[in-house]
Every structure is written in structure tokens, then in C-alpha cells.
N, C-alpha and C positions, 0 to 999 in steps of 0.2 A: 504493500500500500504506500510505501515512503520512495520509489524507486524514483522517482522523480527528483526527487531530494538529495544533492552529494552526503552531503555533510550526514541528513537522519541516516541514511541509508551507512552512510560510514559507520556511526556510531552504533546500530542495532548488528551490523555481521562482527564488529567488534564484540560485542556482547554477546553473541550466540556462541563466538570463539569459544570463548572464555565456558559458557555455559557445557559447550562440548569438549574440553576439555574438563571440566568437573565431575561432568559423564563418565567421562574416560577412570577419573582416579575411583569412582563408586565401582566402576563395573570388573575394576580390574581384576579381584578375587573370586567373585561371585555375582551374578546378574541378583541385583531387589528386586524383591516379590513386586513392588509399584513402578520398578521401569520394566519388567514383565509383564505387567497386567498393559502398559502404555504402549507397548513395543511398535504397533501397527504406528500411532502419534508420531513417535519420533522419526521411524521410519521413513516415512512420507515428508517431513522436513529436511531429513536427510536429501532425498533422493531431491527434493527442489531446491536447494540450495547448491545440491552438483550440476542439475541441469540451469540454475542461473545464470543470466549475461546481464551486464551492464557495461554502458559506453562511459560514463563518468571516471575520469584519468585518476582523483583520489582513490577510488575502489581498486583500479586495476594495477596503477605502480605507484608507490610514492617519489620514485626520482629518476623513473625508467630505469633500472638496473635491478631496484631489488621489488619481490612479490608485494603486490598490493593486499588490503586487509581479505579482499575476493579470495585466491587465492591462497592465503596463509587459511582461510575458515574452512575454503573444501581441502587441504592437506590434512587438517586436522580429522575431519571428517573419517578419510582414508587412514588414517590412522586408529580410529576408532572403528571403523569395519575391519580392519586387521582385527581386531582382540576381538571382533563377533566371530569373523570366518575363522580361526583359531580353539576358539574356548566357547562358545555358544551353536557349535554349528545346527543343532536339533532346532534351537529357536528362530536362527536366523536364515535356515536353508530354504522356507520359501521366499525369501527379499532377493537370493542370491542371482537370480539371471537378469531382473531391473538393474542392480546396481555393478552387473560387471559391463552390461550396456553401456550404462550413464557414466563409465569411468573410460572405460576406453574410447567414447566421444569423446569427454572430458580431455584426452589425452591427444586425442588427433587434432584438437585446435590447439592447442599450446606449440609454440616455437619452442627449436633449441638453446634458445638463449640461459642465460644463467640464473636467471631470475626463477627460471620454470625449473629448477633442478628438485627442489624438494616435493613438491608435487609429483613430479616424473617419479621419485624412490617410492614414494606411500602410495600413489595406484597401481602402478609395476607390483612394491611388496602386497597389496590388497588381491592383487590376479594371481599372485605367486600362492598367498594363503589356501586361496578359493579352488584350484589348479588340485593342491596338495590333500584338499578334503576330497573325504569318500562319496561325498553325493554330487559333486561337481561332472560328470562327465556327460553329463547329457548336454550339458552347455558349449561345450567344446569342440563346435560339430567341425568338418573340415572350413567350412568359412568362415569362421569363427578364427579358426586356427590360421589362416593364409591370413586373414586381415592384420591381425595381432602382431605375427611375423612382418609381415611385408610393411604393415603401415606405421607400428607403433617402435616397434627390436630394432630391425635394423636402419631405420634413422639415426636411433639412438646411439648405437652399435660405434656408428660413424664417429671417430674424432674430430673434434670443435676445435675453432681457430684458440678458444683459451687454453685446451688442454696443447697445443702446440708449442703457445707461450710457456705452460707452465713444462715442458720438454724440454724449454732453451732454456728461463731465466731461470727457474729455480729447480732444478734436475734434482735434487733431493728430496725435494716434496713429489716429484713425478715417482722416482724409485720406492718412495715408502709408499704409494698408493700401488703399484704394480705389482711388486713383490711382498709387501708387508704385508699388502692386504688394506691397507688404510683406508680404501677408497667405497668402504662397504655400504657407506651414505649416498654414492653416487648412482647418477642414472643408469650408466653403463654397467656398473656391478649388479644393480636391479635388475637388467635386462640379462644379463649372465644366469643369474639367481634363478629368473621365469623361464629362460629357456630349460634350462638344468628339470626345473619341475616341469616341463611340456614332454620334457625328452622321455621322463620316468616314465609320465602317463601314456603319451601317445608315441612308443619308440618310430616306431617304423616312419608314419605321417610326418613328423617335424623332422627329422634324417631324413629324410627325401624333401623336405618343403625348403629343411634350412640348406641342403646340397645341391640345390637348385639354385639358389640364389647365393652360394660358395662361387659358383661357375660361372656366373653371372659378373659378378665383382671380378674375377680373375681375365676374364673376356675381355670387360670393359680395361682396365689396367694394363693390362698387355697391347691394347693399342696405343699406348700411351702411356707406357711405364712413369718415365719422369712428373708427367702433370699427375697421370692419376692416381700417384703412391699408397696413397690412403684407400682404397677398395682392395690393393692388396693385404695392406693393414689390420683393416676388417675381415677379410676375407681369412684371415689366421686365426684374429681372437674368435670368432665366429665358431672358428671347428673347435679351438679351445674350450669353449663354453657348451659346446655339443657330444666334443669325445669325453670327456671328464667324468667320470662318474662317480671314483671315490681318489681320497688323494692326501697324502700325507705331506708336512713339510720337510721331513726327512728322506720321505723316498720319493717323492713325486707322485704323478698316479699308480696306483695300483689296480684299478679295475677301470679298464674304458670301454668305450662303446664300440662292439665289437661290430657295428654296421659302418661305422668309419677306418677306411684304410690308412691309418695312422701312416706308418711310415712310405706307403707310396706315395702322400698328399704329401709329407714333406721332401721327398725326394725332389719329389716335382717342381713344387710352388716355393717350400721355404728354402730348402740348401742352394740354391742359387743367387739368394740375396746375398748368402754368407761367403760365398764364393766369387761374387762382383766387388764386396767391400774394395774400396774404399767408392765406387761408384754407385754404392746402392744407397737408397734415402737411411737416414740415422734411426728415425723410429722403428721402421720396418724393420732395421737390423735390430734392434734392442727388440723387438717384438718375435724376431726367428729363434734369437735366443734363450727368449724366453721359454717359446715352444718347446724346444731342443730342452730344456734343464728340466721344464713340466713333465714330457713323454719318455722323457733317459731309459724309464722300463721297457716301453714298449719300440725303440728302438736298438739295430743293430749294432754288437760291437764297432763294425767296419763303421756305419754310419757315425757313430759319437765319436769316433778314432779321427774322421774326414771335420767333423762340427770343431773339435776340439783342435785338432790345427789352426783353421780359423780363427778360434776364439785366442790363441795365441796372436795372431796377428792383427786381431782385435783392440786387440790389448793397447797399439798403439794408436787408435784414433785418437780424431785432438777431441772429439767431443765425449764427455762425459758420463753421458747415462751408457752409450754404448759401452765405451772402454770397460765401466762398470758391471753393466750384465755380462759380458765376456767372464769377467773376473767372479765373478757371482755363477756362470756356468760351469767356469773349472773349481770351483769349492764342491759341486752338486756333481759334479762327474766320478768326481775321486771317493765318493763315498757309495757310488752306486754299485747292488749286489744283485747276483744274480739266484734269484728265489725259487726258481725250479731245479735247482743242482742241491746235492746234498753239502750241509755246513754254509750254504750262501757264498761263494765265493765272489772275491769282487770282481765287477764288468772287465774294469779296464784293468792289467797289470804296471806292474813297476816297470818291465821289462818293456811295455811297448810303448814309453812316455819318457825314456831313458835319453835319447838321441835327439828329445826338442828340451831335456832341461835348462843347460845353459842360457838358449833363447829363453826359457820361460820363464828363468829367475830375473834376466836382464827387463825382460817389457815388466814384468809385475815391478820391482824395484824402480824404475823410469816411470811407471805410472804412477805408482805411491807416492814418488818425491815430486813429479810435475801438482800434482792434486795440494800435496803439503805445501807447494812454493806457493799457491792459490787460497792457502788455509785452509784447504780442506782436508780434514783428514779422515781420511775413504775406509772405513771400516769393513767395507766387502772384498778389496784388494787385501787389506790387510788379514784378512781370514781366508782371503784365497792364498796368500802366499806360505802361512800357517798350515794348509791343508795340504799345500802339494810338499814342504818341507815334512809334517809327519808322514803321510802317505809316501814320501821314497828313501825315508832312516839313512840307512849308510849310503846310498845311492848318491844321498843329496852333500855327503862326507868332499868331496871335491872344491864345492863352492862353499862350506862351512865357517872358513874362516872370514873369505871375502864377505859375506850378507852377519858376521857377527860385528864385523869392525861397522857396515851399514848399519846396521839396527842400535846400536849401540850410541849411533853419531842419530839416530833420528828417536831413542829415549833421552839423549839428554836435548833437544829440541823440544821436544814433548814434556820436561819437567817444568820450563818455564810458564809452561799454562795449561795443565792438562782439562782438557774440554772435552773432551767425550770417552766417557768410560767403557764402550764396549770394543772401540781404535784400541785404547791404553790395553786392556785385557789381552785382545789379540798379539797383540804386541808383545807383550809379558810371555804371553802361549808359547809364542815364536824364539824367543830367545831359550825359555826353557828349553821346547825340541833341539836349535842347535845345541846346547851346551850333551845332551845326552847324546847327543850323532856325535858330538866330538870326542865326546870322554868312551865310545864306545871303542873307538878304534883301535885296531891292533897291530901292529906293538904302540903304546902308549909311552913316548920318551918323557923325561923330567921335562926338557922345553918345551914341548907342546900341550905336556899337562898346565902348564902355568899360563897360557895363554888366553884362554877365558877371564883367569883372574885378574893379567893385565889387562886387559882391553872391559871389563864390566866393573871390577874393586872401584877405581875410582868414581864412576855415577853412582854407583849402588853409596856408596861413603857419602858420598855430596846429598844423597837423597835422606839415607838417616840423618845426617847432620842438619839438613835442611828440613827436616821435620815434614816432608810432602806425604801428608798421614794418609793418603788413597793409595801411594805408591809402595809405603815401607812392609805389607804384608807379602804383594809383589816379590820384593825382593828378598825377603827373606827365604820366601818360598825355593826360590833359583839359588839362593846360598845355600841351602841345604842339601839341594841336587848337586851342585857343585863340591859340596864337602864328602857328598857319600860316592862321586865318584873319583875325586879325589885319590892319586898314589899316595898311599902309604911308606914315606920315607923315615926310619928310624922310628915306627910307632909311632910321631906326632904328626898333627898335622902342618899345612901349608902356614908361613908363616904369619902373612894376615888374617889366616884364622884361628891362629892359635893369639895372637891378638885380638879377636873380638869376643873373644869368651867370656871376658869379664862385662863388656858393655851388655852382652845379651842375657846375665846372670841379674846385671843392675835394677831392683825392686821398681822404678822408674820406667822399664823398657813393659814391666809387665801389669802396668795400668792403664797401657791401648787394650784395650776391650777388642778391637777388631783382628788386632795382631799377634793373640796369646795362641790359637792354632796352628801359625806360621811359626810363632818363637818356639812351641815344642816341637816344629818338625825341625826346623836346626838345632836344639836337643838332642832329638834322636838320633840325627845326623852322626854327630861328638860321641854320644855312647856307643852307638853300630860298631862306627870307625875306629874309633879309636878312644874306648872304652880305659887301658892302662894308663893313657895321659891325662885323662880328663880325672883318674883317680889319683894322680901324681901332682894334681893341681888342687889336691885337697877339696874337689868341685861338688863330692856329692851330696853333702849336708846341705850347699846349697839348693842342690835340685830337689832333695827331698822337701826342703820348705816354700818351694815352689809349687810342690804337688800336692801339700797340707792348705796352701791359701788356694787354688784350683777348684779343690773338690767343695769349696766352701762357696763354691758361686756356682747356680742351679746351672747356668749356660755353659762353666768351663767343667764340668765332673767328668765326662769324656776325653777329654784333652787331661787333665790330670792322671786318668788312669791310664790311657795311649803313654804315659813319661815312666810314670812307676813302673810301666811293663817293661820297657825298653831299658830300663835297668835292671830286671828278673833275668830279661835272657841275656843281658850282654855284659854282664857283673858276677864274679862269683860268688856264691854266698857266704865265702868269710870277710869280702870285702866289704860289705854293705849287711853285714849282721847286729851292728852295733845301732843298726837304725830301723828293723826291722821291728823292735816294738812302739816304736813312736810312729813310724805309717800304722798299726794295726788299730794304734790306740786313735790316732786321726780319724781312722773309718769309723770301727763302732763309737766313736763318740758323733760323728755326722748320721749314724743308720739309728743312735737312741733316741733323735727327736724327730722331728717332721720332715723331716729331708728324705727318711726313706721311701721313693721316690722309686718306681720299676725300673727306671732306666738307671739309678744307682743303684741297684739289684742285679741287676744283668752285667754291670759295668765290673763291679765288686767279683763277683764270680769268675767271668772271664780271666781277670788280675789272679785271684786265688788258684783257680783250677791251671793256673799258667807256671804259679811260683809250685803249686803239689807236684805236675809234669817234670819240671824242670829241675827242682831240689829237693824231690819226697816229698809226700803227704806227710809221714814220720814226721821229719821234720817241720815243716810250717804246722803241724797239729800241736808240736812242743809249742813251737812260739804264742802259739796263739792263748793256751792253756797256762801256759806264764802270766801271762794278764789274768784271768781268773778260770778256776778253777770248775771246767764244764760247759764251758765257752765253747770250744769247740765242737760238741756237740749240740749242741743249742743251734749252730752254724750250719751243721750238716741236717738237723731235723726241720729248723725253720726257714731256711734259707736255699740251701743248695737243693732238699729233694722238691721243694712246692717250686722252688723258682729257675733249673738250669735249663728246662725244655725254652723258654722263653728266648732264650740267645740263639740270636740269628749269625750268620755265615758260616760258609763251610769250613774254612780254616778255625775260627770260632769254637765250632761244634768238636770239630776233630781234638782242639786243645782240652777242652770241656771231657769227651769220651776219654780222654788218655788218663786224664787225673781221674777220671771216677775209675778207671779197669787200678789204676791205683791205689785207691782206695779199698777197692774191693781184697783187691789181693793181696797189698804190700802193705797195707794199713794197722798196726796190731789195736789201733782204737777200735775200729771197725769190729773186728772180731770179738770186743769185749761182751759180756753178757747183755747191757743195758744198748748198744747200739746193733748187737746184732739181728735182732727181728728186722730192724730197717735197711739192711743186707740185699734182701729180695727185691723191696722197691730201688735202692740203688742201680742192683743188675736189669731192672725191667726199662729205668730208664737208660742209663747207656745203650743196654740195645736199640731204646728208639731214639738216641742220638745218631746211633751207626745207621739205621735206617732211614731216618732222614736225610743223611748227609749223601749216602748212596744214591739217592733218587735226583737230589739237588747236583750233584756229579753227571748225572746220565745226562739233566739236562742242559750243564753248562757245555757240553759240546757243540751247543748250536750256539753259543752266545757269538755277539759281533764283537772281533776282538778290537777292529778299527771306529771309532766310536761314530755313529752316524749325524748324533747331532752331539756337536763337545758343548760344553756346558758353558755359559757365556756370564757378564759380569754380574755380581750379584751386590746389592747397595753393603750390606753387613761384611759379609765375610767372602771375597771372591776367591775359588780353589782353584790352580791353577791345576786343570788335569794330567796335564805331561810334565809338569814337577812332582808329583805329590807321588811317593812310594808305594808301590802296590805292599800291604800288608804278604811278608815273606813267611813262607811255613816253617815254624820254629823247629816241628821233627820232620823233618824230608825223608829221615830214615823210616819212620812210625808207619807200618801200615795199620790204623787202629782194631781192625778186624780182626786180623792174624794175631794182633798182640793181646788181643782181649783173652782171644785162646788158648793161645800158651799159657797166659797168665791164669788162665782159669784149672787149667791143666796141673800148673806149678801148685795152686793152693791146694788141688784135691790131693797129693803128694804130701803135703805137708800137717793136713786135716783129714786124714782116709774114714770112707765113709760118711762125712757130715753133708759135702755138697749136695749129693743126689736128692738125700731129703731135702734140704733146702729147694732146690733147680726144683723140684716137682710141683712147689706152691708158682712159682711164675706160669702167667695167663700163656693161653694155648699160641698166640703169636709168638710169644715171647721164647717159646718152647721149642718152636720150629726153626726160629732162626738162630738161637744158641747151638742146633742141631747141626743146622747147616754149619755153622763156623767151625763147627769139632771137625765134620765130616772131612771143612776144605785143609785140614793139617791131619787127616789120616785116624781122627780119634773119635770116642764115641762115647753118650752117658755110662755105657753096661761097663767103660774098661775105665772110668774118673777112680 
């Protein structure tokens, strides 16, 4: 009735906004019994306010560029039939064929301009919702379906003069929408999203409707490559949006549409782009590439062996986004596996990427340092240079020292203003991997061991001194790695680390909260290594009240007990007996109040059943019984049998089974009157520690030992994965099975007659695989 009126009419679809979005927040959980009883009401205003037009310029744009109050009221709309066609479909499924009508007219009068972007997401996502519901299909006849496609997709589909700009002026905002995914607001990601739900429902029809107009686009293009670049453009993301069906960021797709001939289409239409470079348009090329990293699975070795040449020579365009997805395709190459082979072996080998490394260190490095001289620093080169350094170990031992003295000259660049932490992180990654390709090398001379040290001591020194608190965990990390692989000359170590021992003892070093994981891995480092010197420096009372204030803060009790460990196996126990009741007393006085805590239970254990293995049960059962008298058992009744099944990893477990086959057999507590009922439960659970670990064995043979996605920076605590020690088996020798046997063998010898009875109360599981283990050493209950 106001339509005459700018201003009424402003101010009432303003109001209705507003209204419909208050709709929106009531309905969100649950539809009201009284907007249920109205539904028909609102409906109806709905559907007129989508079919509304008005000429009046305040209604339609406030400044020509952004959506007028018109528009922003029917977006809203569209987005409140999203959460009907979603979560009310029963109520709203007779509304559903007027209003995918009135939206897709809606949509064919709107221009591509930018103004119309968020409209374009919420009818696109309103058709996409409708699409995905099960009562939708009658609406979706083949005309329905041509018009949708042909009139509403792929205009869309097409790239706008802004998104061109935003390719040239600001390439980091284009790369985090392409790759990142950032772009999930936009029209084109909507129209991706609707095809994707067209393709579920109706395979066959839109595969033929959108392949029609693949051929079509590629027609017109090929008359006119240069002008028409953009139909080829589309013409890619197009099948991308079509073949896609399921997809991971680690692997790319994994299941696509098998009515699309993936790798002939790119044979055809995309490897040629890659193959004109430097004469083919920039996008198209950042768009082949794309392709190429997307479909890695479902194409051929030869084919990525042909892409990844290119993308080496990629490497050096002067433009940006390109240079970048090249470097963003060789990261996704090097981790790609082959899943129908048994163990997954990876696509590409070492051996067939051997004879373009040089080339490929040189463009990555020129590309890193042209981007750094522009202030940019490329965090996708810097991960692709990271990935083909792990991915070729000793391979990449030629060019190791050249890219350490690099990297080295572009962290101390990087300390004076570090701005992006997941650059700095890779970067960190990168120096870890060489320093381990270096130190692996064989024969290992005194001057080449020292050459990490020269070329990294002094930045790593400038950075502690410098107090740069993002970088000092960093480095410590890589000091560590560098210390445990470290030659061992005279027992001690290198001399400037045998000068840092004290600063990294210093009470001060250990009030970074972020840095106390990295300070005990260079700890452990010291003990491993060189364990005699580090007791010749009178060092270990310090570290023991290192691992008393640890366990006293809920976040470091892990890390505390990761240090006390690393002194059980790498100390003897007369060196460090003198200190073994003040850790004991440290713990049970943190397990007598509120601290005891599962995971200081689990933590606790592992330590214990680590020091039983390694220096008696006997003995740590004295120690402990020193302090007070029954304590020990108290340990083993409340503690070790309710809580050792709870510790997880396989090495873990195995330490755990060893000290209990300990227990059991070499124990003379064990055997006392009052602990030995609890005998039986001890033997029921080691055997289901042995059986656990067995199963967890069978199935780490398929794990990927090359990590597919490395773990990237993290705000608190970032770990650098190729610094950080794989936890080592402390009995390499122990097979725990076999030693449970014998051992079980030795106490019936020394107790004739008692086991059987005992063995016969354990559960019938229990019985069979005690049996089997006799059987695998030749023995048997009738002969104990």
C-alpha cells in the first residue's frame, strides 16, 4: 500500500528485515506451536516480498555498489527458507515448488555485479537445501534442471572483472579463497555446492547437461584462445565441481564421478596450458594446477611425473599466484599414495625426482627470496621446499649444506619481525630436516659435525639473548636434534653445549610456560648422550628439582615425567639413588591431594613400571616401602591393577607388560601371603596388555610413515615434527611374549606345583593364550 512512497516503503522492508530475522532466531531450534498454527500467513508474505519490484533507487542500492534495503530483506528471507528446507521439511514441503520458482526468477534478474553477491549464496544455498531433501524430486524435472544450469550456474561459474583484480592486486586473498576454501560465502562456491547436490540427485542428467556445455566453453575458447581464456577457465572448474565427489585435504579426491573421464579431459584441455607456460593466461595456469593437485589420485604416475616438471618450471613465473600453486602442487605430489597397493606406497618415488633436484631447490629458493625481497613471505613455497627436503633424506645430503647457510641467512631476516607464524614454523621444519640429513651421513668427520653448529649457534644465541619468545621453543627444539646427533668426542659434548647447560638449568629459562616441552627435550638430549658428563657436572639434583616443580603444574606433569624417565634408562641406579626417595616422596605427596588426576595415573605408572623393567621390581619395591611401610602394596592394589590397562602406546604397553611379567615372577613381594591372591589379576592383565599390543602391531603396518599432512603452527606450544625424537624402545632385546614364558616357566621351577592351581582361576581367554605362549617355547601347563 506504501509503494509509492520511497522513504514508507524504505522504512517498512526495513522493519520486516528485522522482523525476519527475529523469525529466524525463534525458529532456529524448534518451529512455535503459533508460527505453526500461522505458517500459511507468513508464507504468503514470504513469497511477495520475493516476487516484489520497485523502481525507487533508495530501495534498490544505497550508493550503486552495495545491496539496497530490497535486497538485503529477500537475502534474509533465503536464508530463513534455508533453516525450513533443512529442519522443517514435513511443514514446509508443500511451499517448496512456489518458492524454488520465485527464487530462481529472483535470480535471473539480478546482474553479476557485486552488490548481488549475497543474494546469489542464500538462493543458490536455498536450491542447494531443497535439491538435498527427500521430497524434492518431482520439482526437478529436466527443465527445471537445463534452466538452472544454463541460466543461473554457469553465468555464475564465469569469472568477474573483480575477481580478476583480486588475481593481480591482492593474490593472497585470491589463494586463500581457492585453496583455503575461504571463498565459501561466495556465489561461485554456491554454484559449486548446487551442482555437487544436482550431480548426487540427478547423476547421469547434469553429467550430460553440464558436458554439454564443458564442450561448448572449450569450442568457443579454442577459437580464440587469447581473448576467450576465461571459458577455458570455467570450462575446468566446471568438471571440478562435477567430478568431485568426496575429497580430502590430505589426499585430494578420493571418490569421483566415474561418468567423467578425469584424466583424458585433462590430457586434453588442461596439460597443454601447463605445457605453453609461459604463453598461456596466469589464471588458467593457477587453475590447471589446481586441477592437477585436486585429481593427483585419479591420475597417472606418467601424467603427475609430465604436470610436475612443469610445475618446476612454474616455479619461475614473475606472477605470483601461479608461481604459488606450482609450489602448493609439488607439496600435494610428494605426499601422494597409492591406495590400491598393499602398505600404500607413494605415487611418485625418490628415485624418479632425483635428476630435477638441483633445478628444484634453485627455483623454490629464487622464488622464496624474490617473494621475501616483496615482503612477502610465501608460506606455501616455504612448505613446499620443507616437503621435497623430507620427502628425499639423504638424496637431498648434496645440496644440504648450501640451503643450511640459505635458510639460516633468511631466519635471521625473519627474527627482525616475525609476521606470520605458519612461514616461521615451516621454516623451523626445514632447518630441523637438514640438520638430520646432515648428521645422518656416513662417515661423519669432526668438521662436518661442527658445521650446523657454526652456521645456526650464532642466530639460535642472538634469539635466546634476544628474548624473541615465538622463536626460543623453535630453537631449542633443533638444539636438541643437534645434540643427540651430535659425535660423541671424549664423553662430552660439543663445546657450546656443554656451555649452555647451565643457562638451560637457570630457574628463569623454566618460567616460559611455552618452552618447558622444548627445555626437557634438550634434557633428554644431555642424558641420552651423554649421560657421565652431565653427572660429572654435578647436574642431576638439578634436574630432579626441575621434575618436582613440573609435576606441580597440571599442564607440565607429562613433561616432568618424559625427564625422570630419561634419567631411569640413561643413569645407573647407584648414580641417582641418593635421590630416589625425594622423587617418590614428590609423587605420592602430589597423588595425596586433588591432583590425582588419570592422566597422572597413567603418567606415574609408565615412570614406575619403566624404573621395575629396568632396575627390579625388588628393588624400587624397597625404595618405595622405605617411605612407609605397605606403601607398596597399597600401589600395586590401588593403582597399578584398577589403572595400567588405561596406558596407551605400544612401546608404553610393552614397558608396562615387562615390569608386570616382573612382578609376577621376580617379585618376592608378590608372592607374599597378603599380595598373592592378587597374582591372578596381575597375570590376566598383562596378558591383555600383550594382546592389545599385538593387535595394535598388526595394524601399524599400514600406518603412513611419510606424514601426509605435518602438523602446522600451533598459538601455545608448536612441535616441530622432524625435530622431536621418536620415543626409542628401551628393550629392543625384550620380546614381551616369549619373556612372559620363560618367566613363567622359571617361577613354576622354583614354586613346583603352586602355578597350575593358580593358572586355572584365570578367565577362559586368559587360559588360551597363556597356552599358546607355553606352546610357542615348546612347553605346556601338564609339564609347569
Amino acid at each position: 500500500s506504501n509503494t509509492a512512497n520511497a522513504e514508507t516503503l524504505f522504512n517498512g522492508l526495513n522493519l520486516f528485515k528485522l522482523l525476519i530475522s527475529i523469525h529466524h532466531s525463534v525458529c532456529t531450534v524448534d518451529l512455535p506451536t503459533f508460527i505453526e498454527d500461522s505458517l500459511n500467513i507468513w508464507m504468503e508474505n514470504f513469497l511477495y516480498i520475493l516476487n516484489f519490484e520497485s523502481t525507487h533507487q533508495i530501495v534498490l542500492s544505497e550508493d550503486g555498489t552495495k545491496p539496497g534495503i530490497l535486497i538485503r530483506t529477500k537475502t534474509e528471507i533465503c536464508k530463513l527458507l534455508q533453516l525450513y528446507a533443512n529442519k522443517y521439511d514435513e511443514d514446509f514441503g508443500r511451499y517448496l515448488a512456489k518458492f524454488v520458482e520465485a527464487i530462481w526468477n529472483l535470480l535471473l534478474k539480478c546482474d553479476r555485479s557485486d552488490q548481488y553477491d549475497k543474494i546469489f549464496f542464500s538462493g543458490i544455498g536455498f536450491l542447494t537445501c531443497v535439491c538435498r531433501s527427500t521430497s524434492s524430486s518431482h520439482i526437478f524435472n529436466a527443465n527445471v534442471l537445463q534452466v538452472i544450469i544454463q541460466q543461473i550456474l554457469i553465468p555464475i561459474i564465469h569469472l568477474r572483472e573483480s575477481d580478476v583484480e583480486l588475481f593481480e592486486d591482492t593474490p593472497n586473498d585470491y589463494i586463500a579463497r581457492d585453496i583455503e576454501g575461504s571463498d565459501f560465502q561466495t556465489p561461485r562456491r554456491a554454484a559449486c555446492e548446487l551442482i555437487k547436490a544436482l550431480r548426487d540427485k540427478f547423476k547421469d542428467q547434469i553429467t550430460l547437461i553440464i558436458g554439454t556445455h564443458v564442450e561448448e566453453m572449450l569450442k568457443n575458447y579454442r577459437l580464440d584462445p587469447r581473448k576467450n581464456w576465461q571459458a577455458n577457465e570455467s570450462a575446468i572448474y566446471l568438471v571440478i565441481a562435477l567430478s568431485a565427489v568426496k575429497s580430502t585435504v590430505s589426499r585430494g579426491v578420493t571418490t569421483a564421478n566415474e561418468l567423467v573421464p578425469i584424466q583424458q579431459f585433462f590430457i586434453t584441455n588442461v596439460l597443454p596450458e601447463l605445457q605453453a607456460f609461459p604463453n598461456s593466461n596466469a589464471i588458467v595456469v593457477a587453475t590447471a594446477l589446481h586441477f592437477a593437485a585436486i585429481f593427483r589420485a585419479q591420475l597417472t604416475v606418467e601424467v603427475l611425473l609430465s604436470v610436475f616438471n612443469f610445475a618446476i618450471n612454474i616455479l619461475k613465473a614473475p606472477n605470483y599466484v601461479c608461481a604459488t600453486y606450482a609450489a602448493y602442487f609439488i607439496d600435494r605430489i610428494l605426499t601422494t599414495r597409492d591406495y590400491s597397493k598393499p602398505k600404500f606406497p607413494l605415487k611418485i618415488s625418490k628415485e624418479q625426482i632425483t635428476n630435477n633436484l638441483s633445478d628444484l631447490f634453485t627455483n623454490l629458493f629464487n622464488l622464496l627470496e624474490a617473494h621475501f625481497n616483496q615482503r612477502q613471505e610465501n608460506e606455501y613455497v616455504m612448505r613446499a621446499i620443507l616437503r621435497v627436503v623430507n620427502f628425499s633424506q639423504q638424496t637431498a645430503l648434496a645440496h644440504c649444506q648450501n640451503l643450511l647457510s640459505k635458510f639460516s641467512a633468511v631466519l635471521s631476516t625473519v627474527c627482525k619481525n616475525p609476521s606470520n607464524p605458519h612461514f616461521n614454523h615451516y621454516l623451523f621444519e626445514t632447518l630441523a630436516a637438514l640438520v638430520r640429513i646432515w648428521y645422518a651421513q656416513q662417515p661423519l668427520t669432526t668438521e662436518a659435525a661442527l658445521f650446523p653448529e657454526k652456521i645456526l649457534f650464532p642466530i639460535f644465541e642472538a634469539i635466546l639473548q634476544s628474548d624473541i619468545s615465538e622463536f626460543i621453543p623453535y630453537v631449542l627444539q633443533i638444539m636438541a636434534t643437534m645434540l643427540e646427533a651430535s659425535p660423541c668426542i671424549n664423553n662430552q659434548p660439543p663445546t657450546a653445549f656443554a656451555a649452555l647447560l647451565p643457562g638451560i638449568l637457570h630457574p628463569v629459562m623454566w618460567e616460559r610456560k611455552p618452552a618447558i616441552p622444548a627445555l626437557v627435550q634438550v634434557l633428554q638430549a644431555y642424558l641420552r648422550k651423554f649421560a657421565s658428563w652431565v653427572l660429572a657436572q654435578n647436574q642431576i639434583e638439578s634436574i630432579v628439582k626441575i621434575f618436582t616443580q613440573l609435576i606441580n603444574t597440571s599442564k607440565s606433569i607429562q613433561d616432568g615425567f618424559y625427564l625422570i624417565e630419561t634419567i631411569v634408562s640413561s643413569v645407573s641406579k647407584e648414580n641417582f639413588d641418593a635421590w630416589i626417595s625425594s622423587i617418590f616422596t614428590a609423587i605420592f605427596a602430589k597423588m595425596s591431594g586433588s591432583a590425582k588426576t588419570p592422566q597422572f595415573i597413567r603418567c606415574f605408572l609408565i615412570f614406575l613400571c619403566l624404573f621395575m623393567a629396568k632396575h627390579s621390581a625388588n628393588y624400587v619395591a624397597l625404595k618405595i616401602e622405605s617411605l612407609q611401610k605397605g606403601l607398596f602394596k597399597m600401589v600395586i592394589n590401588s593403582l597399578l591393577l584398577q589403572h595400567i590397562l588405561s596406558v596407551n602406546g605400544i612401546i608404553e604397553r610393552k614397558i608396562c607388560a615387562i615390569a608386570c611379567t616382573q612382578l609376577l615372577t621376580q617379585s618376592s613381594i608378590m608372592l607374599e601371603a597378603d599380595l598373592f591372591p592378587s597374582w591372578n589379576n596381575l597375570l590376566e592383565i598383562t596378558i591383555k596388555l600383550l594382546a592389545c599390543n599385538q593387535a595394535k602391531e598388526d595394524e601399524i603396518e599400514c600406518d603412513l610413515a611419510l606424514e601426509e599432512e605435518l602438523p602446522g603452527y600451533e598459538p601455545t606450544f608448536s612441535r616441530l615434527a622432524l625435530a622431536n625424537v621418536t620415543s626409542a624402545d628401551p628393550f629392543p632385546e625384550i620380546l614381551p611374549t616369549t619373556f612372559l614364558a620363560n618367566q613363567i616357566c622359571a617361577l613354576a621351577a622354583q614354586i613346583p606345583g603352586q602355578l597350575p592351581r593358580q593358572i586355572e582361576n584365570l578367565s577362559a581367554d586368559g587360559k588360551k593364550y597363556l597356552t599358546d605362549l607355553l606352546a610357542s617355547i615348546g612347553r605346556s601347563f601338564a609339564n609347569l
